[in-house]
PDB file with SEQRES, HELIX, SHEET and CRYST1 records, atoms N, CA, C and O in Angstrom:
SEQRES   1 A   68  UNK UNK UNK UNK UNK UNK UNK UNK UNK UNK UNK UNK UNK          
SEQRES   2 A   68  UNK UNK UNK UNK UNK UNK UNK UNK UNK UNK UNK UNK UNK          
SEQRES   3 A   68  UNK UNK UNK UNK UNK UNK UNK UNK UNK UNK UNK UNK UNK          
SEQRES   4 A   68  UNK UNK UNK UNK UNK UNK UNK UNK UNK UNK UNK UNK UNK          
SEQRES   5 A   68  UNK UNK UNK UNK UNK UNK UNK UNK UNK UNK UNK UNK UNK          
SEQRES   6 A   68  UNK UNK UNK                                                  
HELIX    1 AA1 UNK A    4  UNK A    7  1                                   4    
HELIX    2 AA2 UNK A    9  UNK A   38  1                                  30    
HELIX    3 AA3 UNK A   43  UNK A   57  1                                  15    
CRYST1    1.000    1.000    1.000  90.00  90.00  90.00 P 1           1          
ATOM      1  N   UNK A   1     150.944 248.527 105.944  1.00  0.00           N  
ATOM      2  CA  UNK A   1     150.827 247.833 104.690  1.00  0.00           C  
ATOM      3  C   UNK A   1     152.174 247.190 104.343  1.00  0.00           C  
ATOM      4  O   UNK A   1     153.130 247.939 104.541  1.00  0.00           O  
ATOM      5  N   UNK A   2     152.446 246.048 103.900  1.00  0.00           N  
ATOM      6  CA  UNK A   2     153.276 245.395 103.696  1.00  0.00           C  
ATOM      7  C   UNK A   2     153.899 245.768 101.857  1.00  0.00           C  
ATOM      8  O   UNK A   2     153.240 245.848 100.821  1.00  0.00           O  
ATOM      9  N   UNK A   3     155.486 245.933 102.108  1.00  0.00           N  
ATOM     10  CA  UNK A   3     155.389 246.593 100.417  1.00  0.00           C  
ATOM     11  C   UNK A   3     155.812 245.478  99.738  1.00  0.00           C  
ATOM     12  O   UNK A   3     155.975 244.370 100.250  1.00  0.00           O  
ATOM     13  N   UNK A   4     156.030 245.835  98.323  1.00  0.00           N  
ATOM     14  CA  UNK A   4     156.442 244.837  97.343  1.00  0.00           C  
ATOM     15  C   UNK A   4     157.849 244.017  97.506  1.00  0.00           C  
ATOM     16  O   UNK A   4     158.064 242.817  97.333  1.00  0.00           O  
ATOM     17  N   UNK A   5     158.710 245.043  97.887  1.00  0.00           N  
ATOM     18  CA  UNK A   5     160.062 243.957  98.566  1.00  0.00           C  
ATOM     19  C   UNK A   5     159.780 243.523  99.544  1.00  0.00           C  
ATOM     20  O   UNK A   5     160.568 242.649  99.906  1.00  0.00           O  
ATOM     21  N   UNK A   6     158.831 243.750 100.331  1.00  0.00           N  
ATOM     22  CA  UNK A   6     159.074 242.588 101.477  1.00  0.00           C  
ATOM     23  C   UNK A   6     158.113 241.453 101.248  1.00  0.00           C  
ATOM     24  O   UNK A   6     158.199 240.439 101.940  1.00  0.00           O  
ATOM     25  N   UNK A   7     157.266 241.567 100.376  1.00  0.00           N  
ATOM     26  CA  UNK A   7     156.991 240.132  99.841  1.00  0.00           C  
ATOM     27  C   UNK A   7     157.293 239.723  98.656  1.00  0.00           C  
ATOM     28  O   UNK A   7     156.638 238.796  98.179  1.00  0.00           O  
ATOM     29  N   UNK A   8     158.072 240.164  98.111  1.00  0.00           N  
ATOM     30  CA  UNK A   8     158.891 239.480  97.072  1.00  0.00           C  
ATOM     31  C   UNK A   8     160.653 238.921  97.874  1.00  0.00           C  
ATOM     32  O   UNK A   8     161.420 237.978  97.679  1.00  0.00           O  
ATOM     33  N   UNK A   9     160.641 239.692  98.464  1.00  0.00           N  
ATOM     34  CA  UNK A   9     161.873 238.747  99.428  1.00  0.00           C  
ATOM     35  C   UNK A   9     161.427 237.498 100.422  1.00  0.00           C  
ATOM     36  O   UNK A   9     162.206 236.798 101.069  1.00  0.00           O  
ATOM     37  N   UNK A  10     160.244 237.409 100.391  1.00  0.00           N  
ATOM     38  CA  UNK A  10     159.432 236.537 101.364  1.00  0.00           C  
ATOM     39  C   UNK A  10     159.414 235.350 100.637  1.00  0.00           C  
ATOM     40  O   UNK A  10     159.865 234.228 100.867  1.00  0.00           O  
ATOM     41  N   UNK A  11     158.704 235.910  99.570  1.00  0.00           N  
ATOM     42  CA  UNK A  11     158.478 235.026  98.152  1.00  0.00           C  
ATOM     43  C   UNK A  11     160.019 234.131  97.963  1.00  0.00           C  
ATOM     44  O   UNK A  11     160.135 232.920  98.155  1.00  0.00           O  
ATOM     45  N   UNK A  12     160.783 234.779  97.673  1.00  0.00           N  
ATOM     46  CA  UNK A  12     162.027 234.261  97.817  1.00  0.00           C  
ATOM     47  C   UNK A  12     162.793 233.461  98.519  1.00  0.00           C  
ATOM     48  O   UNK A  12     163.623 232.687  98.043  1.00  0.00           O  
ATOM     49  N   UNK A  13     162.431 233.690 100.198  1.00  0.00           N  
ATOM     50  CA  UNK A  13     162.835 232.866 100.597  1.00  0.00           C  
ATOM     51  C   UNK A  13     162.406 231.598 101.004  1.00  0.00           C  
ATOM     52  O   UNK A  13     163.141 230.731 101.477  1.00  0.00           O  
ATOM     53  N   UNK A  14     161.030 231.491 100.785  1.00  0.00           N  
ATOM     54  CA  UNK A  14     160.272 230.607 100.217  1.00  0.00           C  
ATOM     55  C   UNK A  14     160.623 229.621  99.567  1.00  0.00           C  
ATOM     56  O   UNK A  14     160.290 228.471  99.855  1.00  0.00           O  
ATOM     57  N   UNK A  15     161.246 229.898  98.736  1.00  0.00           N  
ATOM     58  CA  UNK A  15     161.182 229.593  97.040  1.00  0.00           C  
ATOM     59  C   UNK A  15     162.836 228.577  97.307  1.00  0.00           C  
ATOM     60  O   UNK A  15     163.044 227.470  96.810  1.00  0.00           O  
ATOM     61  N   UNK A  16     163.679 229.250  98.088  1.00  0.00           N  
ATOM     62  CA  UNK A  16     164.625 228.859  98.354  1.00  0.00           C  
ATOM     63  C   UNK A  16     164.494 227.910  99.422  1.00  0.00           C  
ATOM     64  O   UNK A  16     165.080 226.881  99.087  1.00  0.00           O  
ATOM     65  N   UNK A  17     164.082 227.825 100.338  1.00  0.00           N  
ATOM     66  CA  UNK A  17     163.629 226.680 101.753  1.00  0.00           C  
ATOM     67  C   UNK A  17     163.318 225.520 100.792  1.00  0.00           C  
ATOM     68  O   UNK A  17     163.954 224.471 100.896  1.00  0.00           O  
ATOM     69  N   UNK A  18     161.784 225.764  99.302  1.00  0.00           N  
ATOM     70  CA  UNK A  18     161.515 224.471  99.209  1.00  0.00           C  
ATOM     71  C   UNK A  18     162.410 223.712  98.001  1.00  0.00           C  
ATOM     72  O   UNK A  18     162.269 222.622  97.447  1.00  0.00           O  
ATOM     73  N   UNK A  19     163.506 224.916  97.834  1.00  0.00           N  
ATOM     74  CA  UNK A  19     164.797 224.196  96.323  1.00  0.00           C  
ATOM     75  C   UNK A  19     165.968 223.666  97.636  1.00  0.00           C  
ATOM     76  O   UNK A  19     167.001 223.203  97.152  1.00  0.00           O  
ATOM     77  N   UNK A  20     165.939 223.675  98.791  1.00  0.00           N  
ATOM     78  CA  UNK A  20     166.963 223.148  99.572  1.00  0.00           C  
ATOM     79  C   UNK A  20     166.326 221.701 100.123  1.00  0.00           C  
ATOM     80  O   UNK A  20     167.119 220.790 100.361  1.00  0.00           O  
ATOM     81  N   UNK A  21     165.429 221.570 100.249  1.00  0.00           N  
ATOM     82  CA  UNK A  21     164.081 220.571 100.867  1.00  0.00           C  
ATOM     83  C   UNK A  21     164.363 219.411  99.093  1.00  0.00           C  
ATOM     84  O   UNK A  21     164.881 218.298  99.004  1.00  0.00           O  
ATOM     85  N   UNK A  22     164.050 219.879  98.507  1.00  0.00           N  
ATOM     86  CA  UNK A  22     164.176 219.131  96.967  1.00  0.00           C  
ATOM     87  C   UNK A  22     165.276 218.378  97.210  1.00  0.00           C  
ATOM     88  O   UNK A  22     165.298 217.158  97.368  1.00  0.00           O  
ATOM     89  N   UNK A  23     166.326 219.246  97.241  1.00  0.00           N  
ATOM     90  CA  UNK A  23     167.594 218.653  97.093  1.00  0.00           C  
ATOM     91  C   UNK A  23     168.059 217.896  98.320  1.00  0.00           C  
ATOM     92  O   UNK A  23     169.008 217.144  98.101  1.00  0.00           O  
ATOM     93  N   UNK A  24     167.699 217.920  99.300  1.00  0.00           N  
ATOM     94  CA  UNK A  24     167.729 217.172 100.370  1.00  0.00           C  
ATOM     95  C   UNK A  24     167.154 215.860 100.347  1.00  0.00           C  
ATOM     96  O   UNK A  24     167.760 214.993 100.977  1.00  0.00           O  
ATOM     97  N   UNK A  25     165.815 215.461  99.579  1.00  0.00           N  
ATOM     98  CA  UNK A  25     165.405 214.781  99.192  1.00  0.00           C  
ATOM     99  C   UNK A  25     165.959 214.087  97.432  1.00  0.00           C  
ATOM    100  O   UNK A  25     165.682 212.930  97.116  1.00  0.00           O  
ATOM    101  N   UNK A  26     166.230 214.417  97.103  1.00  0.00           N  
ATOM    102  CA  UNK A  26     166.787 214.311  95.933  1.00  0.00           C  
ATOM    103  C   UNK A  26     168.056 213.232  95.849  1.00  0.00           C  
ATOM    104  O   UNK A  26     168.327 212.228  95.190  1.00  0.00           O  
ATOM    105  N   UNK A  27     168.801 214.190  97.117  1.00  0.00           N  
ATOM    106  CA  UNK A  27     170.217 213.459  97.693  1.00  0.00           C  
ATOM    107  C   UNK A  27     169.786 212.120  98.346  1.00  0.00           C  
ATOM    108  O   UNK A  27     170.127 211.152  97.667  1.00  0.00           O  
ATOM    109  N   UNK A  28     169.153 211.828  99.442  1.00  0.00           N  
ATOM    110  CA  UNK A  28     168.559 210.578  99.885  1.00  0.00           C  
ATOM    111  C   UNK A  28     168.409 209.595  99.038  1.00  0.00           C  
ATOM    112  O   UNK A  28     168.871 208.466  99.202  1.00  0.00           O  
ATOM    113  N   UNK A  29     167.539 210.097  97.775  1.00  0.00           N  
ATOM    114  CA  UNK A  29     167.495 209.232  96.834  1.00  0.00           C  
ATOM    115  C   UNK A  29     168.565 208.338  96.024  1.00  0.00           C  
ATOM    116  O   UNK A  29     168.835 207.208  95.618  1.00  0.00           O  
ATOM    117  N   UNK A  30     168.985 209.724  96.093  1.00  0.00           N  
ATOM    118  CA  UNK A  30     170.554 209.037  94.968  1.00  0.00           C  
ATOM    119  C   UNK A  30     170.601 208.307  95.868  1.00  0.00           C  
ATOM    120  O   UNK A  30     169.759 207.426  95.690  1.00  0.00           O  
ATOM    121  N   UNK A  31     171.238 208.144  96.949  1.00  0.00           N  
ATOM    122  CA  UNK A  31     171.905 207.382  97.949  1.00  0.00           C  
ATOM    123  C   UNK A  31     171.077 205.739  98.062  1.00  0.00           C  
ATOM    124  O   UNK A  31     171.604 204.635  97.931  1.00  0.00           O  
ATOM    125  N   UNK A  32     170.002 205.984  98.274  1.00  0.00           N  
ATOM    126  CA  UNK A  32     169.457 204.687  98.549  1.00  0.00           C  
ATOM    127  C   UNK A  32     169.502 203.660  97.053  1.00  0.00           C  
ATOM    128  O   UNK A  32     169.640 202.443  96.924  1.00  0.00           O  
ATOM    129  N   UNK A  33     169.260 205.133  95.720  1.00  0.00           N  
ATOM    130  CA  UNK A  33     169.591 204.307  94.658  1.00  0.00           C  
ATOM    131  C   UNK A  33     170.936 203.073  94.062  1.00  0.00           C  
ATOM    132  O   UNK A  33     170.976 202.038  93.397  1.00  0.00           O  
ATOM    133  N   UNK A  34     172.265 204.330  95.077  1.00  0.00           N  
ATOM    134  CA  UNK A  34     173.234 203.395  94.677  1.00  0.00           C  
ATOM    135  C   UNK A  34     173.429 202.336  95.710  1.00  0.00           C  
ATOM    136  O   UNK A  34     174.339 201.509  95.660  1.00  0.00           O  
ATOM    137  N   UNK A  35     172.450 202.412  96.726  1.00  0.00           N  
ATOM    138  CA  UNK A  35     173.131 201.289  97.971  1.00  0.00           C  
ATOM    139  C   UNK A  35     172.004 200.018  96.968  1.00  0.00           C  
ATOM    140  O   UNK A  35     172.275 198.836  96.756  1.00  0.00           O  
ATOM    141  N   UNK A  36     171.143 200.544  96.658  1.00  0.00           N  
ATOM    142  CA  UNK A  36     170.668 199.300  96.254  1.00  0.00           C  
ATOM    143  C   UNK A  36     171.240 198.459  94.747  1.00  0.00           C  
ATOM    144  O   UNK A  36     170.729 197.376  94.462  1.00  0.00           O  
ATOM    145  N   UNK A  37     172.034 198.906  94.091  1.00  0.00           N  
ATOM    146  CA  UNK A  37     172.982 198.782  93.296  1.00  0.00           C  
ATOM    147  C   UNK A  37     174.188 198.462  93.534  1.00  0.00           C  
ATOM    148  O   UNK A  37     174.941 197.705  92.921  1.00  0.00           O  
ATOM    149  N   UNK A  38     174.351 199.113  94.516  1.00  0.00           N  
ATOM    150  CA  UNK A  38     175.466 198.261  95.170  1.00  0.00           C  
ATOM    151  C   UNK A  38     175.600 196.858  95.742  1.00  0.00           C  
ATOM    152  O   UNK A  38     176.527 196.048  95.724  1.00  0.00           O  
ATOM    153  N   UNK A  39     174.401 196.834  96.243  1.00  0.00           N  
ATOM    154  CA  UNK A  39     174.181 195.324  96.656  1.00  0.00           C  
ATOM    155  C   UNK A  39     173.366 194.368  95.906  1.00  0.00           C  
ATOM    156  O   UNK A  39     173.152 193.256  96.387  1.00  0.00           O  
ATOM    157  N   UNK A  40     172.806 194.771  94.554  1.00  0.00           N  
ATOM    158  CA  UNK A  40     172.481 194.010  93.485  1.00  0.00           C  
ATOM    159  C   UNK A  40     174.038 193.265  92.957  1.00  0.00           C  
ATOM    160  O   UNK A  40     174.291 192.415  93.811  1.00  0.00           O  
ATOM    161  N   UNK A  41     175.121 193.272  91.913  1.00  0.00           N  
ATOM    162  CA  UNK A  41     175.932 192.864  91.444  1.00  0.00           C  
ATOM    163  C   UNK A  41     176.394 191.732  92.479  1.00  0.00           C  
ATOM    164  O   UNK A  41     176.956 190.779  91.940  1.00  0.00           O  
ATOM    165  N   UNK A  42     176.231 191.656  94.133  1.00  0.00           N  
ATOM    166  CA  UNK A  42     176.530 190.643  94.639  1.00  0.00           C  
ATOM    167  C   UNK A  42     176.086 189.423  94.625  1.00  0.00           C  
ATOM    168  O   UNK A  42     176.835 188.457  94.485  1.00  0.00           O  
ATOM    169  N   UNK A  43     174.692 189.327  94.782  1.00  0.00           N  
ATOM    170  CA  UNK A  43     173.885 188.319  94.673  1.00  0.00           C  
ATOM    171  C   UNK A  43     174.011 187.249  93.392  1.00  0.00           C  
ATOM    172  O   UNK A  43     173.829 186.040  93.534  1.00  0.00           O  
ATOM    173  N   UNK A  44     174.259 187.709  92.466  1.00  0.00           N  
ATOM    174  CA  UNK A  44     174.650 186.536  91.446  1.00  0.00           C  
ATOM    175  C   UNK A  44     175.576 185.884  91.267  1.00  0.00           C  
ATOM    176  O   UNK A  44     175.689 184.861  90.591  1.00  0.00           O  
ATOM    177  N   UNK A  45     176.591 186.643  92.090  1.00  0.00           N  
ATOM    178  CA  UNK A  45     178.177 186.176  92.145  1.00  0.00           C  
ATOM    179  C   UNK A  45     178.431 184.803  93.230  1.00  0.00           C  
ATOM    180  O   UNK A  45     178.972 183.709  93.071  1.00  0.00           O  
ATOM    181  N   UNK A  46     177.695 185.525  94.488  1.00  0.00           N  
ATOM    182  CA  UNK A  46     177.589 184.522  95.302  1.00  0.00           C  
ATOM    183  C   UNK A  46     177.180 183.348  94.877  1.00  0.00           C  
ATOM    184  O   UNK A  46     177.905 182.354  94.904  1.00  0.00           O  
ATOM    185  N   UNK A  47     176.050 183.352  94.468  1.00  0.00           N  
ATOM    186  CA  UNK A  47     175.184 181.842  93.948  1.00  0.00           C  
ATOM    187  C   UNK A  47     175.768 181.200  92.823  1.00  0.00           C  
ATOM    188  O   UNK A  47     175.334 180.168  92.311  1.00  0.00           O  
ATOM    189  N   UNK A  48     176.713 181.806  92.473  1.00  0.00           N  
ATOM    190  CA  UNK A  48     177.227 181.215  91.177  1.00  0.00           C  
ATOM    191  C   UNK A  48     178.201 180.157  91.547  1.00  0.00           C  
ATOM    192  O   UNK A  48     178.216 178.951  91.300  1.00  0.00           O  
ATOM    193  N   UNK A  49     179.038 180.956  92.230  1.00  0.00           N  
ATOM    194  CA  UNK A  49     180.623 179.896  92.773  1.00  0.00           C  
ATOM    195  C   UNK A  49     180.020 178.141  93.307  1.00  0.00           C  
ATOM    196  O   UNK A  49     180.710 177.122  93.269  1.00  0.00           O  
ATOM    197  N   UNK A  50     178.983 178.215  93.640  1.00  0.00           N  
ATOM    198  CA  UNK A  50     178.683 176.989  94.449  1.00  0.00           C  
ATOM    199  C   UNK A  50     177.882 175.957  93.425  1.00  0.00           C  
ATOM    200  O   UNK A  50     177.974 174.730  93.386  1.00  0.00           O  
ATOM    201  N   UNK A  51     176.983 176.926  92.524  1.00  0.00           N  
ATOM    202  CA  UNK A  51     176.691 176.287  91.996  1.00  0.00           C  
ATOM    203  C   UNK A  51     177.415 175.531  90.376  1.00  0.00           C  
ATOM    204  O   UNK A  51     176.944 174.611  89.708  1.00  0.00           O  
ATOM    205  N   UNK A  52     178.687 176.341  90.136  1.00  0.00           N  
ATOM    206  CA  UNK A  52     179.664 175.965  89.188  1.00  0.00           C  
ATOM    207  C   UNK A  52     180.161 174.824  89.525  1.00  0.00           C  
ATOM    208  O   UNK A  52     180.564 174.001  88.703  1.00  0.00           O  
ATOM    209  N   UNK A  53     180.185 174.619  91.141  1.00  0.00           N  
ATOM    210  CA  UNK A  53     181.382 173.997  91.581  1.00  0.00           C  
ATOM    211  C   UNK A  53     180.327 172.374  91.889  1.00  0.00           C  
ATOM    212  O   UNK A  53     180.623 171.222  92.207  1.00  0.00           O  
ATOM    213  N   UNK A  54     178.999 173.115  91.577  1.00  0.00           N  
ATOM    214  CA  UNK A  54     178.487 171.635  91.868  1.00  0.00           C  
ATOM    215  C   UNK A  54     178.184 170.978  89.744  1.00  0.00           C  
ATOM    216  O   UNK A  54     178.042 169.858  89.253  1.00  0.00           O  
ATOM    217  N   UNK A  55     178.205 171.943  89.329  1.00  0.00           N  
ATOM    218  CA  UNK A  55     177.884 171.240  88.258  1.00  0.00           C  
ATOM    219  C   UNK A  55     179.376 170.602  87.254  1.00  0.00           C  
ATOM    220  O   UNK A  55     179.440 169.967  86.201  1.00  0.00           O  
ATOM    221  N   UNK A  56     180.284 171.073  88.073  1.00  0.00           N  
ATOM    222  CA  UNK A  56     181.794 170.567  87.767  1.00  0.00           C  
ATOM    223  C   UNK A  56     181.900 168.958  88.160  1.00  0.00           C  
ATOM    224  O   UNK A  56     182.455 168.049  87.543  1.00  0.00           O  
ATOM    225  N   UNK A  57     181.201 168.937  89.349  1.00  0.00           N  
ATOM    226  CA  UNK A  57     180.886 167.492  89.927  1.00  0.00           C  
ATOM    227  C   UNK A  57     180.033 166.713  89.418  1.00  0.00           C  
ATOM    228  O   UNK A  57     179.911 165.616  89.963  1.00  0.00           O  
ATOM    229  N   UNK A  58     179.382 166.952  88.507  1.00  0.00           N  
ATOM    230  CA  UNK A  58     178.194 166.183  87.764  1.00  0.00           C  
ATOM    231  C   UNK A  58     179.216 165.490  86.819  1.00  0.00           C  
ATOM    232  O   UNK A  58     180.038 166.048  86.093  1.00  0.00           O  
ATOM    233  N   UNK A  59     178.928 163.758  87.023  1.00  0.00           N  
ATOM    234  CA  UNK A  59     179.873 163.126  85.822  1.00  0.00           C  
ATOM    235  C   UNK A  59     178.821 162.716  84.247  1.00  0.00           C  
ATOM    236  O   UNK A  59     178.180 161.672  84.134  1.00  0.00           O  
ATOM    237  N   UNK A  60     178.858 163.359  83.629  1.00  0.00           N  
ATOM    238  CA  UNK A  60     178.190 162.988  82.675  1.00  0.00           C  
ATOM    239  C   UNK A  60     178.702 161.725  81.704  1.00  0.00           C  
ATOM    240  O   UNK A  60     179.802 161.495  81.202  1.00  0.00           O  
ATOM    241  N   UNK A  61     177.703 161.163  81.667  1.00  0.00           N  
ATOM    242  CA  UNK A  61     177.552 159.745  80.623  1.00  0.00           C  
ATOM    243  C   UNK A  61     178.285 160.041  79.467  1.00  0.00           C  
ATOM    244  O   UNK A  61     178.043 160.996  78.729  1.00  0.00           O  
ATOM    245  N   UNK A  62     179.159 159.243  79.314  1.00  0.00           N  
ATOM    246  CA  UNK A  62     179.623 159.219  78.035  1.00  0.00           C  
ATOM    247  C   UNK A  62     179.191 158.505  76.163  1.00  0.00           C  
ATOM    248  O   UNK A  62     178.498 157.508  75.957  1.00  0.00           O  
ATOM    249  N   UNK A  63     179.587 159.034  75.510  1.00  0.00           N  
ATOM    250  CA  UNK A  63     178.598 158.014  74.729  1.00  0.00           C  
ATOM    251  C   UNK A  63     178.500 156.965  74.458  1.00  0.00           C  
ATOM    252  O   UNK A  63     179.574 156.383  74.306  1.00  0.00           O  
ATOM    253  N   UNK A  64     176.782 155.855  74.171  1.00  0.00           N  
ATOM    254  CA  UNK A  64     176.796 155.255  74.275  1.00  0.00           C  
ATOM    255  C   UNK A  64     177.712 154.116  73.771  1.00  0.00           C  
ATOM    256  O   UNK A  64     178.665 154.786  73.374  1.00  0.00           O  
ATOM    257  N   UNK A  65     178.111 152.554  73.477  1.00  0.00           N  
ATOM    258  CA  UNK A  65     179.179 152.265  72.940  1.00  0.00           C  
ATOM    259  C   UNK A  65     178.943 151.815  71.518  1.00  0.00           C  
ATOM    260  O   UNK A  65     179.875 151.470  70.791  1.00  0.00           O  
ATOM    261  N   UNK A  66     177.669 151.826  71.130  1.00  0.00           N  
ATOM    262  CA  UNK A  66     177.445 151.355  69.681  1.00  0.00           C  
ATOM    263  C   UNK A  66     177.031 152.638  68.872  1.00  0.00           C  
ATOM    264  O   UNK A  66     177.170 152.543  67.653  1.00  0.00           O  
ATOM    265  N   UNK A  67     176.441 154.072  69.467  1.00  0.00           N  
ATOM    266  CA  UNK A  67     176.058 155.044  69.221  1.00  0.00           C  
ATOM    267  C   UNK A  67     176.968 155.518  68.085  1.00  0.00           C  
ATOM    268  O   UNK A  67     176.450 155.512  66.968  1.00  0.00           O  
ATOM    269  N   UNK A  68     178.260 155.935  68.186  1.00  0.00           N  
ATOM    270  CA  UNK A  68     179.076 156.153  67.280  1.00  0.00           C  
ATOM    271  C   UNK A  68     179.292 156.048  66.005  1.00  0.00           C  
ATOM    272  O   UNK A  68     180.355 156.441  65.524  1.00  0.00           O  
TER     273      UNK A  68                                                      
END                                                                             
């Protein structure tokens, strides 16, 4: 017959395998959370410089000459 500590230590280690499994998974997460955060803040930066640099080049009309 199997006694109460040895399935309450069973129980236990159980209990512990699936709080190490959690956190193993848990950790992955974080990780993929900040890589993808990490490589969000780039993307707008990039597209920006080129497109500043083209709207710097846009000569806009000045006003008309009787408008004034």
């Amino acid at each position: 017959m199997i006694t109460y500590t040895t399935i309450v230590q069973a129980l236990g280690q159980a209990r512990l395998a699936d709080l190490h499994d959690q956190a193993r998974r848990d950790a992955l997460a974080r990780a993929a959370r900040r890589a993808r955060r990490a490589r969000r803040p780039d993307a707008p930066h990039r597209a920006a410089a080129p497109l500043a640099a083209l709207t710097r080049r846009v000569r806009h009309p000045g006003p008309a000459p009787g408008s004034l």
